[in-house]
C-alpha positions as CSV (number, residue, x, y, z in Angstrom):
1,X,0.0,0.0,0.0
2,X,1.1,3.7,-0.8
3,X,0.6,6.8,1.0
4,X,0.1,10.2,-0.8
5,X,1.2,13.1,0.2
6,X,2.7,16.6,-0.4
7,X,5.7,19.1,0.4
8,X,4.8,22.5,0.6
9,X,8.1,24.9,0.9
10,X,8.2,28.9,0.5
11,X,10.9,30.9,-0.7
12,X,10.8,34.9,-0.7
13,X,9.9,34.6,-4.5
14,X,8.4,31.6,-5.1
15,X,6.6,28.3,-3.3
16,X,6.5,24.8,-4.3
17,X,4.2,21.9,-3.6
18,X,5.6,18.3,-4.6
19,X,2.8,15.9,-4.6
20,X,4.3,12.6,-3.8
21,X,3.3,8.4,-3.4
22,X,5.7,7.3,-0.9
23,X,5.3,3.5,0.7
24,X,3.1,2.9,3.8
25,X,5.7,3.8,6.9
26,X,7.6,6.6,5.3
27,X,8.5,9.7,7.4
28,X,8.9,13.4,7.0
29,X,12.7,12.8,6.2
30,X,11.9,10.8,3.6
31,X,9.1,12.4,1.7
32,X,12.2,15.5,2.0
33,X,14.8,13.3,0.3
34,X,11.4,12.4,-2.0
35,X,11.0,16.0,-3.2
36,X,14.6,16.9,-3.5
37,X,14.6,19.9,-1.2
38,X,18.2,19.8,-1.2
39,X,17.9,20.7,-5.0
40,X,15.3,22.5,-5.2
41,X,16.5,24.8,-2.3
42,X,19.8,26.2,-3.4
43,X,21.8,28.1,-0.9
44,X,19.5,27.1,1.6
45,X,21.0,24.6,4.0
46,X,18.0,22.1,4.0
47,X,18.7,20.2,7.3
48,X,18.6,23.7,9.3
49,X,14.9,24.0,8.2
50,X,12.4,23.0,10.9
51,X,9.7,21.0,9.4
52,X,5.9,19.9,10.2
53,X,2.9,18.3,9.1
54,X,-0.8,20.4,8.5
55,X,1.1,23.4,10.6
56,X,2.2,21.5,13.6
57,X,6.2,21.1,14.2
58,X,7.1,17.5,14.1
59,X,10.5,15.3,13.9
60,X,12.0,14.5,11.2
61,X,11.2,10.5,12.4
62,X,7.4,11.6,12.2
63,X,5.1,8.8,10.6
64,X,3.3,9.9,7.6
65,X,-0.8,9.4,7.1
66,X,-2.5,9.1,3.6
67,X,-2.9,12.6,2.9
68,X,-0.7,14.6,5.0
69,X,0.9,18.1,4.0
70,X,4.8,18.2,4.9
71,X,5.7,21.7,5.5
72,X,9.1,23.6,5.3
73,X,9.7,26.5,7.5
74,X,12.2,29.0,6.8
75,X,13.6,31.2,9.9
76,X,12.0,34.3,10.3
77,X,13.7,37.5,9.0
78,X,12.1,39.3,11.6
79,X,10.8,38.8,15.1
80,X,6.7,39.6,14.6
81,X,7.0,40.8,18.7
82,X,9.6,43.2,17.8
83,X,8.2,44.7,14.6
84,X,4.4,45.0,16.3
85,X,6.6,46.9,18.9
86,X,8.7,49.3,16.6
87,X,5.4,50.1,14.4
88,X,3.3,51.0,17.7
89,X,6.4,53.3,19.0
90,X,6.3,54.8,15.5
91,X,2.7,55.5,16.0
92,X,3.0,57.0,19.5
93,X,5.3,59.6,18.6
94,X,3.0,60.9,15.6
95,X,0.8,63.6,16.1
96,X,-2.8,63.4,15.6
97,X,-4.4,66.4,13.6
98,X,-7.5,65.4,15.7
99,X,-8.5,67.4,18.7
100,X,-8.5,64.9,21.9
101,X,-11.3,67.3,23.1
102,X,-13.7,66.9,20.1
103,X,-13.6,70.5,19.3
């Protein structure tokens, strides 16, 4: 029996989804090695990327179901906290051409 499944990957530019039939059994590594991230991905180190299945982080050892989505994350280029926090100071220090006392 075969399993299919896909591996969904991002780049700034692009994003790719492989759609795969692996054998019943197969993991997250090897539906990687599968889709050839290490080709497909060049300049990117592909064993520094964390990887999950439907959104959820999970090992590289994971188990695969019929049907599951194999996601590659890349690192963030910026911490979400940290730009929410830099916009809102921007904000702050803006003034408002309306008057606080409704007038």
């Amino acid at each position: 029996m075969s399993l299919r499944v896909s591996v969904a990957f991002a780049l700034p530019d692009r994003q790719e989804v492989v759609e795969l039939e692996l054998a019943e059994g197969s993991t997250v590594a090897d539906a990687l090695k599968a889709a050839r991230i290490g080709e497909r991905l060049p300049g990117y180190a592909a064993d520094r990327f964390a990887v999950g299945v439907w959104s959820r982080r999970r090992d590289p050892g994971t188990k695969l179901r019929d049907g599951d989505r194999v996601e590659v994350y890349r690192p963030l280029q910026a911490d979400p906290k940290d730009a929410r926090r830099a916009r809102a100071g921007t904000a702050a220090r803006t003034s408002s051409t309306r008057s606080r006392s409704g007038r």
